[in-house]
PDB file of N, CA, C and O in Angstrom:
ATOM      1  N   UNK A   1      76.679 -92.002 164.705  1.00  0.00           N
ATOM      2  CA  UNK A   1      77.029 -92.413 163.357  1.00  0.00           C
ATOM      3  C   UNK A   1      77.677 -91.224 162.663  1.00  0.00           C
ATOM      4  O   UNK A   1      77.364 -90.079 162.989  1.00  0.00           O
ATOM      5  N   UNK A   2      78.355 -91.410 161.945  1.00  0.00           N
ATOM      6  CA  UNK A   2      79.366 -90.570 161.217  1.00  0.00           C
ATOM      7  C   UNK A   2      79.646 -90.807 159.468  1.00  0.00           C
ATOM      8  O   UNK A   2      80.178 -91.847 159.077  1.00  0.00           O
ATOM      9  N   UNK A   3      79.286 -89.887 158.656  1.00  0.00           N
ATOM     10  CA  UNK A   3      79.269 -90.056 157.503  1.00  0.00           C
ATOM     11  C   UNK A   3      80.892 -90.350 156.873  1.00  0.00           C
ATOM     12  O   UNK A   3      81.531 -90.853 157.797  1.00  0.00           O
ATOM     13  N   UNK A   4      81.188 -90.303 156.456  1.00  0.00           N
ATOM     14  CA  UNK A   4      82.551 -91.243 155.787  1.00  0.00           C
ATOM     15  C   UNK A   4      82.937 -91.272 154.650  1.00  0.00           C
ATOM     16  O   UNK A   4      82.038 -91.784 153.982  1.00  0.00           O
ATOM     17  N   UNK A   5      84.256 -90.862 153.678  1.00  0.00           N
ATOM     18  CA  UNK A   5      84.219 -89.975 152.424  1.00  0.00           C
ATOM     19  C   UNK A   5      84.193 -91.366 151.426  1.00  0.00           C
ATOM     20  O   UNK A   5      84.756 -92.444 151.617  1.00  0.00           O
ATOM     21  N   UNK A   6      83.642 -91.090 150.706  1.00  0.00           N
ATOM     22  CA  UNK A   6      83.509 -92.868 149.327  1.00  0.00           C
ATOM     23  C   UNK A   6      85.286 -92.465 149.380  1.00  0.00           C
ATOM     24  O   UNK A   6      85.863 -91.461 149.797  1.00  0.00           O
ATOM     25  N   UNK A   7      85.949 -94.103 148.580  1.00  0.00           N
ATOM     26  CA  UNK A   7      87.247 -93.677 147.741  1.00  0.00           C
ATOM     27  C   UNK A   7      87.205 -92.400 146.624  1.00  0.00           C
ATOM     28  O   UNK A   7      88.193 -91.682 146.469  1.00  0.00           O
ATOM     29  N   UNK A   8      86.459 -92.281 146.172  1.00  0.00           N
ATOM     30  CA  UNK A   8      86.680 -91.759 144.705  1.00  0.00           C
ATOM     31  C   UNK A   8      86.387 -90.546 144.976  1.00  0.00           C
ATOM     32  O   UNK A   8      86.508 -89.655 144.136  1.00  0.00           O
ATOM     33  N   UNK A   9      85.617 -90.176 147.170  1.00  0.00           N
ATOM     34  CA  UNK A   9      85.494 -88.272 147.130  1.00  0.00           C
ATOM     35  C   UNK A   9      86.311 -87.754 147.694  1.00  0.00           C
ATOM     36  O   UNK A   9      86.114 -86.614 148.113  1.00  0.00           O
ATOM     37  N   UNK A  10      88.025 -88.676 147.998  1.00  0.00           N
ATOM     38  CA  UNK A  10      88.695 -88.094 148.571  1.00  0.00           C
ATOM     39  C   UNK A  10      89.247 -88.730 150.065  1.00  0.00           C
ATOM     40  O   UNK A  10      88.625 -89.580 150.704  1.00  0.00           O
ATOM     41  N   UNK A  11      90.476 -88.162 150.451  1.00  0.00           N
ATOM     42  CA  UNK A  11      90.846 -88.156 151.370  1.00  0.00           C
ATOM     43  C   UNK A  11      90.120 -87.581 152.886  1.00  0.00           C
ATOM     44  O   UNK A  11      89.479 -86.530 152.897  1.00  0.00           O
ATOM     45  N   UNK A  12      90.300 -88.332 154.006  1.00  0.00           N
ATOM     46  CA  UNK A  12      90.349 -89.472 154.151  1.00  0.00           C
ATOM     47  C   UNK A  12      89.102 -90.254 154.115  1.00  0.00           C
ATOM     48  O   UNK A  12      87.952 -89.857 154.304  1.00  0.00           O
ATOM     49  N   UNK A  13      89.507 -91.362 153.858  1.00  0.00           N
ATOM     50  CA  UNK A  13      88.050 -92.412 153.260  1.00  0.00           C
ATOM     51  C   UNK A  13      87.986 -93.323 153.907  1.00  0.00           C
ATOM     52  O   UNK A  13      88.838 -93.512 154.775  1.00  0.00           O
ATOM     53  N   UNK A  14      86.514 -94.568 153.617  1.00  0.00           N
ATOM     54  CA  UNK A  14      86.684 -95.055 154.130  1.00  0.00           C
ATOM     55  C   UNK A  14      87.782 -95.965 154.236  1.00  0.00           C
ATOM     56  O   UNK A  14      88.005 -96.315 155.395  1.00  0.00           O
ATOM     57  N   UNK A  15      88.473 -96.411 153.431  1.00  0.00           N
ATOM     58  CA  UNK A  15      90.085 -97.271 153.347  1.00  0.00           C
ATOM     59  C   UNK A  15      90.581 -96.952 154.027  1.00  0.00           C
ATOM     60  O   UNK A  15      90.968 -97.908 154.699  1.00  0.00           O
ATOM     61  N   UNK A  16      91.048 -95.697 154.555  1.00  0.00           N
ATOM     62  CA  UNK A  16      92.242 -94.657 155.176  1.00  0.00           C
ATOM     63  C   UNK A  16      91.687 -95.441 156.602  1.00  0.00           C
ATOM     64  O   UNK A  16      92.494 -96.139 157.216  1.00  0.00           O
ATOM     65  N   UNK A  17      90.471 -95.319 157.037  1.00  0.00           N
ATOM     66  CA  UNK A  17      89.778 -95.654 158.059  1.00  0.00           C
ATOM     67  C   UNK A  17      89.831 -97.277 158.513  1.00  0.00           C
ATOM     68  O   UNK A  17      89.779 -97.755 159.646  1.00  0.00           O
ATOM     69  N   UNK A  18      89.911 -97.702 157.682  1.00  0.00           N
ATOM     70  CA  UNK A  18      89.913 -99.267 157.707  1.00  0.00           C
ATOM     71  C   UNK A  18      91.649 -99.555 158.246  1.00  0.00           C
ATOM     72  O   UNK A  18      92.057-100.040 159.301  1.00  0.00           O
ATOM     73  N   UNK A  19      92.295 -99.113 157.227  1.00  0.00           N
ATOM     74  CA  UNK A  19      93.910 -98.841 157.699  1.00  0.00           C
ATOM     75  C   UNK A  19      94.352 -98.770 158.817  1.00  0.00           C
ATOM     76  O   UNK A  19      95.179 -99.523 159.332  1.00  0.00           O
ATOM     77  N   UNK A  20      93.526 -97.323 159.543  1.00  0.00           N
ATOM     78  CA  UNK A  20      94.383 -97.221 160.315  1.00  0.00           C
ATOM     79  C   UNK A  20      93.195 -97.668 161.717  1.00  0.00           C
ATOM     80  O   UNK A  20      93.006 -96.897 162.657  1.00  0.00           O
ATOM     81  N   UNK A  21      92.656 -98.729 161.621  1.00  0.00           N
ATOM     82  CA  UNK A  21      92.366 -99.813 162.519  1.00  0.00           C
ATOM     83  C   UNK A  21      91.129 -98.504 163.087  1.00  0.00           C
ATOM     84  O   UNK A  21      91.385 -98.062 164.208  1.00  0.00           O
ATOM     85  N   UNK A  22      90.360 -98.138 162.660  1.00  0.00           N
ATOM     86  CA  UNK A  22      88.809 -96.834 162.774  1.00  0.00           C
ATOM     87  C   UNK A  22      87.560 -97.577 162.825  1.00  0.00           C
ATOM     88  O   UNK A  22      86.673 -97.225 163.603  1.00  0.00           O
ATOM     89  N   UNK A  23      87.402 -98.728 161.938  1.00  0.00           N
ATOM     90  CA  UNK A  23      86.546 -99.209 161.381  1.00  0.00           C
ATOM     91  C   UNK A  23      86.485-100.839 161.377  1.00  0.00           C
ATOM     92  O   UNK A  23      87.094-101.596 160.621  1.00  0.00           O
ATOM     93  N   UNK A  24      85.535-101.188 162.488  1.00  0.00           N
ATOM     94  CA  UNK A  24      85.558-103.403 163.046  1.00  0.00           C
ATOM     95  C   UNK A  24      84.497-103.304 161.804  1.00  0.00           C
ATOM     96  O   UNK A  24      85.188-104.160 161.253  1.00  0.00           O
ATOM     97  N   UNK A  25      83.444-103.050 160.838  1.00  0.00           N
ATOM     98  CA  UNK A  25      82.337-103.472 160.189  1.00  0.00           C
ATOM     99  C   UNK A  25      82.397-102.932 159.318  1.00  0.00           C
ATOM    100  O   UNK A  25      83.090-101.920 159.419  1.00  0.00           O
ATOM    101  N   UNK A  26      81.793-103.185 158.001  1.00  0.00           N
ATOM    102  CA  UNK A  26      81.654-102.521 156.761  1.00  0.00           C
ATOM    103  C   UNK A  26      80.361-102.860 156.245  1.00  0.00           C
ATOM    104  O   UNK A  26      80.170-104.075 156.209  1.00  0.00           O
ATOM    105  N   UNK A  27      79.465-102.184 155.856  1.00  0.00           N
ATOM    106  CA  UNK A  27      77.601-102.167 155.245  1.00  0.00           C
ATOM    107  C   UNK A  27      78.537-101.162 154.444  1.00  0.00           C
ATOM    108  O   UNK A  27      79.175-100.163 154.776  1.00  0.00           O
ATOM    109  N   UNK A  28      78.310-101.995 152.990  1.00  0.00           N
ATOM    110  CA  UNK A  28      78.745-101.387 151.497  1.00  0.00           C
ATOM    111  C   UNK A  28      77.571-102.107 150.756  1.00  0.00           C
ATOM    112  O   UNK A  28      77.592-103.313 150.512  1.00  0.00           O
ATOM    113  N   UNK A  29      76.341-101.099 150.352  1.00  0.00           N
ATOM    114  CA  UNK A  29      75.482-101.582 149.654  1.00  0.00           C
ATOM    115  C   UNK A  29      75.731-100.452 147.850  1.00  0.00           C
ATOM    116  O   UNK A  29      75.145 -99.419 147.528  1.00  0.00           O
ATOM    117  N   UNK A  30      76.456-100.987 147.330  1.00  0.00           N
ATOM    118  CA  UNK A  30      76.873-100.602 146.044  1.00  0.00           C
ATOM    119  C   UNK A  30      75.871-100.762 145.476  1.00  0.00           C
ATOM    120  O   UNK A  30      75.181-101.773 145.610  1.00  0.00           O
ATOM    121  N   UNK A  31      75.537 -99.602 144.579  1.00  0.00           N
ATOM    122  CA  UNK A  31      74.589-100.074 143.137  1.00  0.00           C
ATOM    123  C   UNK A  31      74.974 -99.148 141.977  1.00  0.00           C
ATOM    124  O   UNK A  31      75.788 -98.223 141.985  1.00  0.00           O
ATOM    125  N   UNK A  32      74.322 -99.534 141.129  1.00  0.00           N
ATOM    126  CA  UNK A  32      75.205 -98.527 139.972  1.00  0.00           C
ATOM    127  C   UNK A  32      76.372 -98.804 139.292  1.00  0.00           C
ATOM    128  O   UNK A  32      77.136 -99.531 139.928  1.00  0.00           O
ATOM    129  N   UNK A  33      76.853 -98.370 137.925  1.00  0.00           N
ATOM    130  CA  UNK A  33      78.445 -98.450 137.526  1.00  0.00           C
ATOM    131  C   UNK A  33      79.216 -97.264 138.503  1.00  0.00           C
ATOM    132  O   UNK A  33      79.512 -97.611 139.646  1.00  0.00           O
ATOM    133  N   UNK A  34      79.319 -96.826 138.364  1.00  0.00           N
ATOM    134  CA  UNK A  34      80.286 -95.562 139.496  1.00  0.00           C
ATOM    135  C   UNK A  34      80.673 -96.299 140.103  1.00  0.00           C
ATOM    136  O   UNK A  34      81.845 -96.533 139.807  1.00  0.00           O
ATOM    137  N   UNK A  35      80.190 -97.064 141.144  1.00  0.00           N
ATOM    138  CA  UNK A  35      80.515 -97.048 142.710  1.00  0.00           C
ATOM    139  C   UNK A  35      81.420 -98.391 142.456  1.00  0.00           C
ATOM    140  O   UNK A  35      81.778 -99.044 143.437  1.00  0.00           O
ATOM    141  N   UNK A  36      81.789 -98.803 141.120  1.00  0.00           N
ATOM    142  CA  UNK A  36      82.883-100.401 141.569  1.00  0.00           C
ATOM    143  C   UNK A  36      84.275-100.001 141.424  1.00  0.00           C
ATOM    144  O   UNK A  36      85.111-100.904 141.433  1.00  0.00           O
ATOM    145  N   UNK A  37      84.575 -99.061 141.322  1.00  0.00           N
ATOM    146  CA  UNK A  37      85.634 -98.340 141.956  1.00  0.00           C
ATOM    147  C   UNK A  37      85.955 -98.748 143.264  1.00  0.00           C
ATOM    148  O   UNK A  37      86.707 -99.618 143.704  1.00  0.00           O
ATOM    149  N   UNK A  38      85.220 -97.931 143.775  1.00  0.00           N
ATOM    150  CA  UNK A  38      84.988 -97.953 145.294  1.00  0.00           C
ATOM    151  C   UNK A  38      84.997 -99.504 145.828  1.00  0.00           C
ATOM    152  O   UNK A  38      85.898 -99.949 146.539  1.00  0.00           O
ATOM    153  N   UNK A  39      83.739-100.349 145.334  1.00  0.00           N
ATOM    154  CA  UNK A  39      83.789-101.294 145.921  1.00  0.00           C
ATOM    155  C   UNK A  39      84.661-102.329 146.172  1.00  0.00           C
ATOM    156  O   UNK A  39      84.677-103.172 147.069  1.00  0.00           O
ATOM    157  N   UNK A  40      85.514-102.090 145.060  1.00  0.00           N
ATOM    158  CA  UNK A  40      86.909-103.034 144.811  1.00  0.00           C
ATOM    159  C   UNK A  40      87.745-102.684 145.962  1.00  0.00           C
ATOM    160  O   UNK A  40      87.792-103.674 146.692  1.00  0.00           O
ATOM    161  N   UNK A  41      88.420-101.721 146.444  1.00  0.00           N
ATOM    162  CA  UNK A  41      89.086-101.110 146.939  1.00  0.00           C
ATOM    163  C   UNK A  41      88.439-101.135 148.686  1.00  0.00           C
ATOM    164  O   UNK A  41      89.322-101.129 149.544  1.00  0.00           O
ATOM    165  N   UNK A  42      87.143-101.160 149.130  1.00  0.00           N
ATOM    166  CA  UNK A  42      86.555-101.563 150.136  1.00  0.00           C
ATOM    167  C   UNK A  42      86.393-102.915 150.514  1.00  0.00           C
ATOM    168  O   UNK A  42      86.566-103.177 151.704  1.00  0.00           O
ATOM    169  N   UNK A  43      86.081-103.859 149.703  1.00  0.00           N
ATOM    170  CA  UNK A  43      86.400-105.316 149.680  1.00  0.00           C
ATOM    171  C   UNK A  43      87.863-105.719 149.575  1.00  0.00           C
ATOM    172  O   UNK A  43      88.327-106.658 150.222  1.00  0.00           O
ATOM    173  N   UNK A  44      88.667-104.869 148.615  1.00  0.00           N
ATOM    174  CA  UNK A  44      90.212-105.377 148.938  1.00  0.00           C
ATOM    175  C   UNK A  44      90.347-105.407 150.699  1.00  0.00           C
ATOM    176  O   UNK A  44      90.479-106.383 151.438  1.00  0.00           O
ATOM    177  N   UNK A  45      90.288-104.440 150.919  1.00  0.00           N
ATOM    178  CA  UNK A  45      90.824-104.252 152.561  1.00  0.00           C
ATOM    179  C   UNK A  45      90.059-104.348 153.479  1.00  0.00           C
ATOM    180  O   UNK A  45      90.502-104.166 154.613  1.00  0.00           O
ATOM    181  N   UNK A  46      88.768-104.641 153.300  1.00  0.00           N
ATOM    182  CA  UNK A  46      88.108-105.330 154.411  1.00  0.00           C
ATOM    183  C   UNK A  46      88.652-106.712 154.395  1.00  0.00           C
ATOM    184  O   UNK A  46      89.095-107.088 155.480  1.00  0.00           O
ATOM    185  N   UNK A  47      88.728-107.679 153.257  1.00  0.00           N
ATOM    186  CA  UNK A  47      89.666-109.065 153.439  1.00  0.00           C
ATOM    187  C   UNK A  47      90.892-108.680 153.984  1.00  0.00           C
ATOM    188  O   UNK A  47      91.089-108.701 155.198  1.00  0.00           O
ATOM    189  N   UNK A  48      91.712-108.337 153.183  1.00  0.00           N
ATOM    190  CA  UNK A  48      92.991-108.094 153.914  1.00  0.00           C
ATOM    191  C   UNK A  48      93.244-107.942 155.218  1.00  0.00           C
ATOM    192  O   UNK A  48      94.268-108.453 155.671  1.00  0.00           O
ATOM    193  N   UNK A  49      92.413-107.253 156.018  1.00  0.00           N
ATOM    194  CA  UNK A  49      92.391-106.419 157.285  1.00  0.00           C
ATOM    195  C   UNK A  49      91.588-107.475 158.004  1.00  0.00           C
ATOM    196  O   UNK A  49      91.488-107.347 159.225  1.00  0.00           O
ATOM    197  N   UNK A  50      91.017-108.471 157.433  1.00  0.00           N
ATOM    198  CA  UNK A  50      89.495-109.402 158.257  1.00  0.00           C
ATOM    199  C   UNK A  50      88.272-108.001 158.825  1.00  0.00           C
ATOM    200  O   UNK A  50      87.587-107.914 159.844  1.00  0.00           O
ATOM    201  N   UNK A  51      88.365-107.456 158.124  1.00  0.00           N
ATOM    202  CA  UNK A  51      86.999-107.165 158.810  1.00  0.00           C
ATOM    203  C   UNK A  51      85.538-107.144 158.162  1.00  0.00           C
ATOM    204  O   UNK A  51      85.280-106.358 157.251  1.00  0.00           O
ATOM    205  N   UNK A  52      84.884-107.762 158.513  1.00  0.00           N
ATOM    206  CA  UNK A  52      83.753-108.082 158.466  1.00  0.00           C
ATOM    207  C   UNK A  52      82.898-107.042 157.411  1.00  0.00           C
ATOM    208  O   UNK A  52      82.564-105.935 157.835  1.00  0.00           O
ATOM    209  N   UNK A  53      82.658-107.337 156.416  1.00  0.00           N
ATOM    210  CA  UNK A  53      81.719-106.810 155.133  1.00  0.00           C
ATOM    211  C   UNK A  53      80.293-107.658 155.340  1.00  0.00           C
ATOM    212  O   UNK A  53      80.072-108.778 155.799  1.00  0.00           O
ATOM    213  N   UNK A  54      79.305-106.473 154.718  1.00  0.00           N
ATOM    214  CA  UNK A  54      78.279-106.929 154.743  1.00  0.00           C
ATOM    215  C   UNK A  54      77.867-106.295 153.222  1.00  0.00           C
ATOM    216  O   UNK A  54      78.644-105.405 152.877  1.00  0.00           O
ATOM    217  N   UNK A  55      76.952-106.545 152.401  1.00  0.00           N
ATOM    218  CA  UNK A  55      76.771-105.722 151.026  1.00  0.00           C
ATOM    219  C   UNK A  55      75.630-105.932 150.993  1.00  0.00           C
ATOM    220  O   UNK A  55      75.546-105.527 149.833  1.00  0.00           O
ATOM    221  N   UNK A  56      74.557-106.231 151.239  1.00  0.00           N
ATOM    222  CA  UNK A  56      73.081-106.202 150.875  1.00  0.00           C
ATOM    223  C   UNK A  56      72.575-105.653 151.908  1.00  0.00           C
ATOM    224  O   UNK A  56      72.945-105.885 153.059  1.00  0.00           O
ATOM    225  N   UNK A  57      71.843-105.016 151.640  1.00  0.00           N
ATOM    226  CA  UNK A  57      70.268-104.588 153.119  1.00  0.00           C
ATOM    227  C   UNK A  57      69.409-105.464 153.752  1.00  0.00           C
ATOM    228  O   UNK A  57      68.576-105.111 154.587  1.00  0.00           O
ATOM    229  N   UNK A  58      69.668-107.092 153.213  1.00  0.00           N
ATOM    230  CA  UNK A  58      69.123-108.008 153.588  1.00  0.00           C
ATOM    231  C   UNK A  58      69.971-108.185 154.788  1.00  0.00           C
ATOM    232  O   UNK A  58      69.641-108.054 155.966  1.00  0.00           O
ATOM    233  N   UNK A  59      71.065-108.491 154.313  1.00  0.00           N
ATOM    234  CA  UNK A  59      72.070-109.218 155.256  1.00  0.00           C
ATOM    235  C   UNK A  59      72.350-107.873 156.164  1.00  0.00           C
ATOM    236  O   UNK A  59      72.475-108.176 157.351  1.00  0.00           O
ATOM    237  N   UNK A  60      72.474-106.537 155.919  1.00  0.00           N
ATOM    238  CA  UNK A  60      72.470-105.672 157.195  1.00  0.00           C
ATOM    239  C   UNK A  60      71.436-105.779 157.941  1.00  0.00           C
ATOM    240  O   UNK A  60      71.722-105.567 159.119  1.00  0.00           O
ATOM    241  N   UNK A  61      70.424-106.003 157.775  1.00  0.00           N
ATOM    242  CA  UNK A  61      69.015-106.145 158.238  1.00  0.00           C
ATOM    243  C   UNK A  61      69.034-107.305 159.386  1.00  0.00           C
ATOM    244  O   UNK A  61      68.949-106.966 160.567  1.00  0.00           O
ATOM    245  N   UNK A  62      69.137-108.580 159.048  1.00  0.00           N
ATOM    246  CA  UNK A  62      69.397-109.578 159.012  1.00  0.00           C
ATOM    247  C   UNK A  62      70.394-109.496 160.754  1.00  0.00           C
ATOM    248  O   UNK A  62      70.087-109.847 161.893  1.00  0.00           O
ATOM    249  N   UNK A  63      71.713-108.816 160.122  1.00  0.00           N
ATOM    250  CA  UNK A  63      72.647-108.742 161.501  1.00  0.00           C
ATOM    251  C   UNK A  63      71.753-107.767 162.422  1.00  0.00           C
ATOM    252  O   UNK A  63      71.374-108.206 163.507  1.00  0.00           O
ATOM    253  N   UNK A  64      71.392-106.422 162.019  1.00  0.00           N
ATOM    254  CA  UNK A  64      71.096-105.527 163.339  1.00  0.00           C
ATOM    255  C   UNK A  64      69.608-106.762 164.379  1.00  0.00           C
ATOM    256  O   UNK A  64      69.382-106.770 165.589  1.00  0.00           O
ATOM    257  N   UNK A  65      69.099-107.386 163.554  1.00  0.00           N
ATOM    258  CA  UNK A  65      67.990-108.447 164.100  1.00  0.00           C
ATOM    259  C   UNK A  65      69.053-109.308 165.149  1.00  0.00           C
ATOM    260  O   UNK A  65      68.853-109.056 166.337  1.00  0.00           O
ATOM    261  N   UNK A  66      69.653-109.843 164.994  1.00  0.00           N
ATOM    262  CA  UNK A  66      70.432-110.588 165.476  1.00  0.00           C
ATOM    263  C   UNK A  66      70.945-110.175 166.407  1.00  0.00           C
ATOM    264  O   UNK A  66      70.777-110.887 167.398  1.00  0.00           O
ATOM    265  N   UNK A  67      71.774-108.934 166.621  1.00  0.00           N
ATOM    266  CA  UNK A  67      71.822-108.017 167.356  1.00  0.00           C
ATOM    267  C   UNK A  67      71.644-108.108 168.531  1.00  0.00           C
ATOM    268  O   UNK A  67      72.213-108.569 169.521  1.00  0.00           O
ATOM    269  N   UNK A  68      70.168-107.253 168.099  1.00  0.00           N
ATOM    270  CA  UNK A  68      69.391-106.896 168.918  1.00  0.00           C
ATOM    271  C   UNK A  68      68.614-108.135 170.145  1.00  0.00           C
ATOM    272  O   UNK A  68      68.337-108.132 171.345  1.00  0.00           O
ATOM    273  N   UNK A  69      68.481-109.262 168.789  1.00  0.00           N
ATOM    274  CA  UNK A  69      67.923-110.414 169.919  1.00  0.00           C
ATOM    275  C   UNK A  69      69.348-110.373 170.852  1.00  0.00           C
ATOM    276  O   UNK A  69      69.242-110.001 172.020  1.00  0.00           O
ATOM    277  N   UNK A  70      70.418-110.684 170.423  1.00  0.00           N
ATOM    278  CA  UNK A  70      71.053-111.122 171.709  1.00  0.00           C
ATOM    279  C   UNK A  70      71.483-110.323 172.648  1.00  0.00           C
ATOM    280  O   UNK A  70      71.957-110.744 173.703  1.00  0.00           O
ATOM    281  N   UNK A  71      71.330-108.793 172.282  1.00  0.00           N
ATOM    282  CA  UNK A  71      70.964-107.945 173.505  1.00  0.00           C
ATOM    283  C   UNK A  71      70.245-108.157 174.761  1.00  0.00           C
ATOM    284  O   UNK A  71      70.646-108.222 175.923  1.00  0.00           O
ATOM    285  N   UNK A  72      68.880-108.263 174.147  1.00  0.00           N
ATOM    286  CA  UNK A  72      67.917-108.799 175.213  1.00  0.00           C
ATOM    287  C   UNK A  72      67.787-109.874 175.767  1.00  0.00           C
ATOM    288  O   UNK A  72      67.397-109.897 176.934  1.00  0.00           O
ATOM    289  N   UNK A  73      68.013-110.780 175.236  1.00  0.00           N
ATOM    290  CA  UNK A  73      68.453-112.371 175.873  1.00  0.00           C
ATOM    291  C   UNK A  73      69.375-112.189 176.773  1.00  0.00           C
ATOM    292  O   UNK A  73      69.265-112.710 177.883  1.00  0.00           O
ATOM    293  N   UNK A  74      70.276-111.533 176.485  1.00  0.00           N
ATOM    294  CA  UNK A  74      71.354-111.455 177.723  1.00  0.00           C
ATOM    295  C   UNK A  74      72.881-112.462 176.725  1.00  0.00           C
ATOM    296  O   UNK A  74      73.799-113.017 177.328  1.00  0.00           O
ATOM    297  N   UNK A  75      72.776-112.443 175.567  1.00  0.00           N
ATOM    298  CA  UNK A  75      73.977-113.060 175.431  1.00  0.00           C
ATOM    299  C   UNK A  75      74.138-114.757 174.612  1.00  0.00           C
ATOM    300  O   UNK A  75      73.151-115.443 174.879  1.00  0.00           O
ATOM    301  N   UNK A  76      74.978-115.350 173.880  1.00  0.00           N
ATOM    302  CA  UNK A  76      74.903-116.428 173.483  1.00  0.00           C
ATOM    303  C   UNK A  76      74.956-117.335 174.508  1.00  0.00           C
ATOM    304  O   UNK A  76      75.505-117.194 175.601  1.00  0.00           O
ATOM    305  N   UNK A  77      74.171-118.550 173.960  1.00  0.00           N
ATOM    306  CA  UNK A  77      73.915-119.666 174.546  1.00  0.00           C
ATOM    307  C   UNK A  77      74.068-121.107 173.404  1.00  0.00           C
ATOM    308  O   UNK A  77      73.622-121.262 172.267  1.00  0.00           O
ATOM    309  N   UNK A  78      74.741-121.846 174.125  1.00  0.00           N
ATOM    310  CA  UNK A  78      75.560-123.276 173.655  1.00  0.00           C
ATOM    311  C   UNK A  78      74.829-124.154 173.609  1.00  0.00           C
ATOM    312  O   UNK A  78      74.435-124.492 174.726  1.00  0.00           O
ATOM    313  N   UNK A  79      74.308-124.908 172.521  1.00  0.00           N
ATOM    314  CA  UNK A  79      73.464-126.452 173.019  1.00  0.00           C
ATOM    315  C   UNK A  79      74.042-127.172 171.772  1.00  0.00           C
ATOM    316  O   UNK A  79      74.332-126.530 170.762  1.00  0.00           O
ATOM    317  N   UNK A  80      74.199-128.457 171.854  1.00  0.00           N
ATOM    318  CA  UNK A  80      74.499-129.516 171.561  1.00  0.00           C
ATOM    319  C   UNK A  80      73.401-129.890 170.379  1.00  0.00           C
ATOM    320  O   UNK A  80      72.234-129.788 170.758  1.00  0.00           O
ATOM    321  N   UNK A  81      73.610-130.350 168.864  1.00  0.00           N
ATOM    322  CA  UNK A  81      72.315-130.898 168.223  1.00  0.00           C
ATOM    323  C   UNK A  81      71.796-131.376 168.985  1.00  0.00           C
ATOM    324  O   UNK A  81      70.720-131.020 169.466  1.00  0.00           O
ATOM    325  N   UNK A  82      72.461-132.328 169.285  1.00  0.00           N
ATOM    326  CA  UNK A  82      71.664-133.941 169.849  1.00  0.00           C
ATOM    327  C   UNK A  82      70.437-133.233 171.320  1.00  0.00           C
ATOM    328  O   UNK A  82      69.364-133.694 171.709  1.00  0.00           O
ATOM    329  N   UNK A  83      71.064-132.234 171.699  1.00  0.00           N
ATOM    330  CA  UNK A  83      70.213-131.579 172.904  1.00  0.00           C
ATOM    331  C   UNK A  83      68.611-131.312 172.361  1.00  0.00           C
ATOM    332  O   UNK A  83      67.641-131.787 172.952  1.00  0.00           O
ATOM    333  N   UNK A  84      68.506-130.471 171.135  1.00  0.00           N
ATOM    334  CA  UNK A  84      67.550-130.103 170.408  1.00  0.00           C
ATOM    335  C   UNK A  84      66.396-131.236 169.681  1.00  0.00           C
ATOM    336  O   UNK A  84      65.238-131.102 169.285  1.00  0.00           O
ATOM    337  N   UNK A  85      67.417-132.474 169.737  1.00  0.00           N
ATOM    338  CA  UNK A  85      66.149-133.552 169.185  1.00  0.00           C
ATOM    339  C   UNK A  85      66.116-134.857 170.387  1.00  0.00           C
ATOM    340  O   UNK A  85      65.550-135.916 170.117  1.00  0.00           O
ATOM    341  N   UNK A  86      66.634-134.680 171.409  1.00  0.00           N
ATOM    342  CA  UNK A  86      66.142-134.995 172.338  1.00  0.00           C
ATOM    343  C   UNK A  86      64.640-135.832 172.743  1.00  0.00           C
ATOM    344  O   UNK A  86      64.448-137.020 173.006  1.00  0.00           O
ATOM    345  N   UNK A  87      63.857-134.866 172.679  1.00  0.00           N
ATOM    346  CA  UNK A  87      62.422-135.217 173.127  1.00  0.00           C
ATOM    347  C   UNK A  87      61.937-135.639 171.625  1.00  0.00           C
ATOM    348  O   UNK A  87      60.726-135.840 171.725  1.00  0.00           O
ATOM    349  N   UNK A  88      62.361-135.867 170.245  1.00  0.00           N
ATOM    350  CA  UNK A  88      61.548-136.078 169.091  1.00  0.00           C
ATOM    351  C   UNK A  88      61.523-137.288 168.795  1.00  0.00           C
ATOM    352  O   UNK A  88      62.614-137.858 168.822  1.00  0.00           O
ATOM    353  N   UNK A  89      60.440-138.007 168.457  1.00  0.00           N
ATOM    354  CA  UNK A  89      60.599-139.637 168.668  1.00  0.00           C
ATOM    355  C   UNK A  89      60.298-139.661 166.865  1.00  0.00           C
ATOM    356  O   UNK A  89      59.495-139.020 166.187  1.00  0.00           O
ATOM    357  N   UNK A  90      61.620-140.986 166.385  1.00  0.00           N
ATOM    358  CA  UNK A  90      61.702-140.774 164.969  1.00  0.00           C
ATOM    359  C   UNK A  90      60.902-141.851 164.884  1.00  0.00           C
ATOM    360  O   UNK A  90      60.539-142.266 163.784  1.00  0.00           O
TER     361      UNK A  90
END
């Protein structure tokens, strides 16, 4: 992991990074007035660029879980609703 300069501490940042194709994910947990500077300018170009923003610690939380399960599983797996209610008698 590698620390990464906000917009507002300078060159090069994370934007510069996003730009020049550095950066597939973004965990931007903003709080405070200061930081919507920044956040504007990190959300501009994560849309622009498609790459994937995350902004809460829930939802980072949330993905590294996810993750991790499909690490160990070995990978996604496909089923059909109708597969899942199968055996449920209405």
């Amino acid at each position: 992991m590698e620390a990464i300069r906000k917009v507002s501490e300078g060159r090069p940042n994370v934007v510069d990074l996003m730009v020049d194709n550095r950066i597939h994910l973004v965990i931007n947990t903003p709080s405070g007035k200061t930081p919507r500077r920044d956040e504007t300018a990190i959300r501009t170009t994560a849309l622009a660029r498609g790459i994937p923003l995350i902004t809460t610690v829930q939802a980072a939380t949330a993905f590294v879980s996810a993750i991790r399960k499909l690490k160990g599983e070995g990978g996604i797996t496909v089923k059909a609703l109708q597969d899942y209610h199968a055996g449920l008698k209405v």
